[in-house]
C-alpha positions in Angstrom: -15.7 5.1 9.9 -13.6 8.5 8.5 -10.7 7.5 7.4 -7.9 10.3 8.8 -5.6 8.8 6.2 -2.4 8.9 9.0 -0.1 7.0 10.0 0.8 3.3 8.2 -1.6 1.5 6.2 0.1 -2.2 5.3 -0.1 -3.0 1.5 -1.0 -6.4 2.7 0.2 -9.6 0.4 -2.3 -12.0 -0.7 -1.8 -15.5 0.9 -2.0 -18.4 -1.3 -1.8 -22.4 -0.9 0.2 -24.5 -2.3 -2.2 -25.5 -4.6 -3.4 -21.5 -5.5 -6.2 -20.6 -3.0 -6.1 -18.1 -1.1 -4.9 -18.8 2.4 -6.9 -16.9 4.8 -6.0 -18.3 8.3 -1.9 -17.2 7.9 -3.5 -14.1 6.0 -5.1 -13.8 9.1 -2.4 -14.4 11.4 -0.4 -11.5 9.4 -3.5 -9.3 9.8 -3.5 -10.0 13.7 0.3 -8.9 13.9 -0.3 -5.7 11.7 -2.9 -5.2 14.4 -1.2 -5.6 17.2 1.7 -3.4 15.7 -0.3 -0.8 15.9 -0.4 0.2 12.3 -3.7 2.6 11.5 -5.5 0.9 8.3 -4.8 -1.6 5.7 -4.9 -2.0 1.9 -6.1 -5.1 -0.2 -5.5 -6.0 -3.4 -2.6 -3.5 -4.2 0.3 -4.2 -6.5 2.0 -6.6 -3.2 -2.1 -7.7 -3.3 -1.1 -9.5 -6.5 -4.3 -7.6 -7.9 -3.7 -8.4 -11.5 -4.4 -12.2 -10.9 -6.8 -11.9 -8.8 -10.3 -12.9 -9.1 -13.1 -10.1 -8.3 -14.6 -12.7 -6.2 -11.2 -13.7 -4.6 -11.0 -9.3 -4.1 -14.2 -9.2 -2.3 -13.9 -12.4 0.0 -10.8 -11.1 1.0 -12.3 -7.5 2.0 -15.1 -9.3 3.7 -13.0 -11.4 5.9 -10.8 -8.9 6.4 -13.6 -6.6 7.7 -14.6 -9.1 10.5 -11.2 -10.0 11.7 -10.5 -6.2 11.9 -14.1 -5.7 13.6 -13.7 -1.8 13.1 -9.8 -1.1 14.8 -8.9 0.0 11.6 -10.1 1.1 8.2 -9.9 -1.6 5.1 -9.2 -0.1 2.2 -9.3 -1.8 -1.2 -7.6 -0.8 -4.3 -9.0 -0.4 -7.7 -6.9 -0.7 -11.0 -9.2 -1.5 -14.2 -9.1 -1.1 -17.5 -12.7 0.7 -17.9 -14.3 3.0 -15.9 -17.5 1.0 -15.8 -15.5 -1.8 -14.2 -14.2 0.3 -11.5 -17.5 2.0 -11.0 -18.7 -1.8 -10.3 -16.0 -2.8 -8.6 -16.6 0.3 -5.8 -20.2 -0.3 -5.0 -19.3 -3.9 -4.5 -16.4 -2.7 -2.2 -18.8 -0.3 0.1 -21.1 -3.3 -0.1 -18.8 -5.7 1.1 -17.7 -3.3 4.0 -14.4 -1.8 3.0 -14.0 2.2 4.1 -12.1 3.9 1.7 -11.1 3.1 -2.0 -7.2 3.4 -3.3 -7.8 3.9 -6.5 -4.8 3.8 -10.1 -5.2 5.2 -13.1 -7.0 3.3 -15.8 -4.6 0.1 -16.5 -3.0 -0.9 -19.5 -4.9 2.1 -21.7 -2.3 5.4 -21.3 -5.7 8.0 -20.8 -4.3 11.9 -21.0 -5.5 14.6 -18.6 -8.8 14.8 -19.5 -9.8 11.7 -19.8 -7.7 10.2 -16.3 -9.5 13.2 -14.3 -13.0 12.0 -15.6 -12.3 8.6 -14.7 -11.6 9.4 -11.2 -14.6 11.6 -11.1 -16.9 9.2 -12.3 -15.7 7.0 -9.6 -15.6 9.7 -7.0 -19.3 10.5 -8.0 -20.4 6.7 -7.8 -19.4 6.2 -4.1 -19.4 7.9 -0.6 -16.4 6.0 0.1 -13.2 8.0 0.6 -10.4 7.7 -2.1 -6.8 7.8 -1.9 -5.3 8.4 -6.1 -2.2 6.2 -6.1 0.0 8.0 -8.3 2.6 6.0 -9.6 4.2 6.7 -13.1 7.5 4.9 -12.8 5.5 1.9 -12.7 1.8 2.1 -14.0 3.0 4.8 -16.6 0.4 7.3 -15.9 1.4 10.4 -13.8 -1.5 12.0 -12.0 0.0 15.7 -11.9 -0.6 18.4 -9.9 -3.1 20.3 -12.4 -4.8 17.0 -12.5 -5.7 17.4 -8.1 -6.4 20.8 -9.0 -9.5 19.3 -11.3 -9.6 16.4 -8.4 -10.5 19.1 -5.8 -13.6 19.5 -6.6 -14.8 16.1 -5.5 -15.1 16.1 -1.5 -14.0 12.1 -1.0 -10.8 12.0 -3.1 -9.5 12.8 -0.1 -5.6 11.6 -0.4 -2.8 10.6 -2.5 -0.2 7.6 -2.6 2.7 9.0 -3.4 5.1 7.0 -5.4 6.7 9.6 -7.8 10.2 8.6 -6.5 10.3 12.5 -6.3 10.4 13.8 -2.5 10.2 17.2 -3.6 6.3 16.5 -4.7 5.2 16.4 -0.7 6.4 19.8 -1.0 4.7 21.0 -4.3 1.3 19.2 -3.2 1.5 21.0 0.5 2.1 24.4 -1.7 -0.3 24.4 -3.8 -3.5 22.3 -2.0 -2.3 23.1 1.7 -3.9 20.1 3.8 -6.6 19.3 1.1 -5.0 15.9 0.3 -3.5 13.8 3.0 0.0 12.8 1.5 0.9 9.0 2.1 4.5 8.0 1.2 3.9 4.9 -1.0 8.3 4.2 -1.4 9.6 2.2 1.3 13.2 3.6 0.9 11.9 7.7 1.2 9.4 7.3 4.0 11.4 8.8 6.5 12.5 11.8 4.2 8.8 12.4 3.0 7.5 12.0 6.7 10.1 14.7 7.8 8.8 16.9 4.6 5.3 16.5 5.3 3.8 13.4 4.1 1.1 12.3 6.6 1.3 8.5 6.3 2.9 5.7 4.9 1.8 2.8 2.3 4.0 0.3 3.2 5.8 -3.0 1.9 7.7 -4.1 4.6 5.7 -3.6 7.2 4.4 -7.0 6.4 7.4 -8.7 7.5 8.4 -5.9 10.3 5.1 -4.2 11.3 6.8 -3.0 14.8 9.4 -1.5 13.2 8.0 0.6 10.1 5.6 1.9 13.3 8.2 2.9 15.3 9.6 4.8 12.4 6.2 6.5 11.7 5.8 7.7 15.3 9.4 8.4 16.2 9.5 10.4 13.1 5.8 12.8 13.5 7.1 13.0 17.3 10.7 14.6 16.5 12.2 12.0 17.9 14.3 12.1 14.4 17.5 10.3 16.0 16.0 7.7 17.3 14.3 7.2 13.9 17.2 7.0 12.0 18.7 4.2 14.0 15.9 1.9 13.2 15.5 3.5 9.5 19.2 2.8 9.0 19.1 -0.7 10.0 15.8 -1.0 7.5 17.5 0.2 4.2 18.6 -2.9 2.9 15.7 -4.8 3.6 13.2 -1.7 1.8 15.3 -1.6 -0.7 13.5 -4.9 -1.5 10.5 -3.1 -2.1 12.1 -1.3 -5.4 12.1 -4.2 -7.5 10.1 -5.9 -10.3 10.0 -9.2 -8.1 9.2 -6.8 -4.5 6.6 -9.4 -4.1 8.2 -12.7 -4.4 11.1 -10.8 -2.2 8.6 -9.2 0.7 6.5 -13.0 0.7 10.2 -14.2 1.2 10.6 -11.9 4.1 7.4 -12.9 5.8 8.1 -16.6 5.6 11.5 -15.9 7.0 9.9 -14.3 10.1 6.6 -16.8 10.6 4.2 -14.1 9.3 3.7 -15.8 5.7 5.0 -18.2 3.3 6.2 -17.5 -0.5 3.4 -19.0 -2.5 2.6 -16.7 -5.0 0.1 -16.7 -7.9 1.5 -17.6 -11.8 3.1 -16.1 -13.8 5.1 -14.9 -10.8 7.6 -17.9 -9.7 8.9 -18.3 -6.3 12.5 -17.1 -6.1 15.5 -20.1 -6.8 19.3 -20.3 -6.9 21.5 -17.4 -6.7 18.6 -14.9 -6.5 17.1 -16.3 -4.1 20.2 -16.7 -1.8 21.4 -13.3 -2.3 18.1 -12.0 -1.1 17.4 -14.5 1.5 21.3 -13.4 3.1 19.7 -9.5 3.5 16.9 -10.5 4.9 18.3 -12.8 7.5 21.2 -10.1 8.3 18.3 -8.1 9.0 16.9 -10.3 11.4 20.4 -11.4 13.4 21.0 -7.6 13.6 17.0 -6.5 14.5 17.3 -3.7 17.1 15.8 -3.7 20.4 12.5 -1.2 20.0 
């Protein structure tokens, strides 16, 4: 399968037990409505994945489950955020193994590698798989900025194909489109600038929220690439509060909250994250269900 790398691809949560498995039927049932949605891929083990606790064997039994329940409607995509580039060279040849179509790929974790030495890494990935990658550049979080010099380098290699965008800064849809034209596919991956880096030129959107409200974050993606930019707003108005949610330390405990709230999940999540209690929890659980009382007719 190419990947076109358009449209939204879901950063789908990892379900979880109450006693720390993972859950795969109510993953499954999220899956099924993501489907049904209409959304046009979907991305395992990303920072909503809860990657950092888990397991490479919990990784791959995801992507293999998820590969058969998608039975090729959509790409599955699975992240890659290591510490060594020997590990991440490992950790794609057991994803194009396992079935997964494309690769979204952070810069090496916890080590803070330069240019040189966060272009080679990608490389030596890129050169270890046919699978296409999408670079995930996010330096307000993973402290690692993957600049624009750094695609130039990245150009070279034919499947590094796309970029996650989660700069905070819209104007970087612009710069990329400037200087590489349509050599990367640009995916928004903010919740709260989707609509104004659609409308700039992004060409997709990683979201967050979309697991709670798949019809709507759709709706928005189409609406928005049709011109129909009025009746975009209106649903993208209605949405801010709730992606806000997305911009937060705890976006994980808060988005699992969201999908319990809605019947597409529940909020087990995976020490050291704790589920949310007292004031937190109410404050956040009052947006959510204001969102839902005041959900507009699509």
């Amino acid at each position: 399968m190419n990947i076109q790398w358009k449209g939204v691809f879901p950063a789908l949560t990892t379900k979880f037990t109450s006693d720390d498995r993972l859950d795969l039927p109510l993953f499954d049932k999220n899956l099924q409505a993501q489907l049904s949605a209409g959304v046009d891929g979907v991305i395992l083990g990303g920072t909503l994945g809860e990657a950092s606790v888990l397991s490479n064997d919990e990784k791959f039994e995801l992507v293999r489950f998820t590969v058969e329940k998608v039975n090729g409607k959509v790409p599955v995509v699975m992240n890659i955020a290591e510490g060594s580039t020997r590990d991440a060279v490992k950790l794609a040849h057991e994803a194009e193994r396992c079935g997964a179509k494309g690769l979204m790929m952070l810069p090496p974790m916890r080590y803070k590698s330069d240019h040189r030495e966060t272009v080679a890494y990608y490389k030596a990935v890129a050169d270890s798989t046919s699978l296409p990658i999408m670079v995930y550049n996010n330096p307000v979080d993973y402290k690692i900025e993957v600049t624009l010099d750094m695609f130039g380098e990245l150009a070279a290699c034919k499947n590094i194909q796309a970029v996650k965008e989660s700069t905070r800064d819209v104007s970087n849809v612009t710069r990329m489109i400037n200087r590489f034209g349509d050599r990367f596919k640009i995916l928004c991956g903010v919740d709260t600038l989707a609509m104004e880096e659609l409308v700039l030129g992004a060409h997709g959107w990683v979201a967050g929220l979309v697991c709670a409200f798949p019809a709507e974050t759709v709706a928005i993606y189409r609406l928005t690439k049709a011109n129909r930019t009025e009746e975009a707003l209106k649903i993208y108005r209605w949405f801010l509060p709730l992606l806000e949610l997305d911009i937060h330390p705890k976006l994980v405990q808060y988005i699992k909250l969201a999908e319990q709230e809605v019947g597409l999940g529940s909020e087990n999540v995976r020490a050291p994250r704790l589920t949310l209690i007292g004031d937190e929890r109410e404050r956040v659980l009052a947006i959510i269900r204001d969102g839902i009382k005041n959900r507009p007719s699509l």
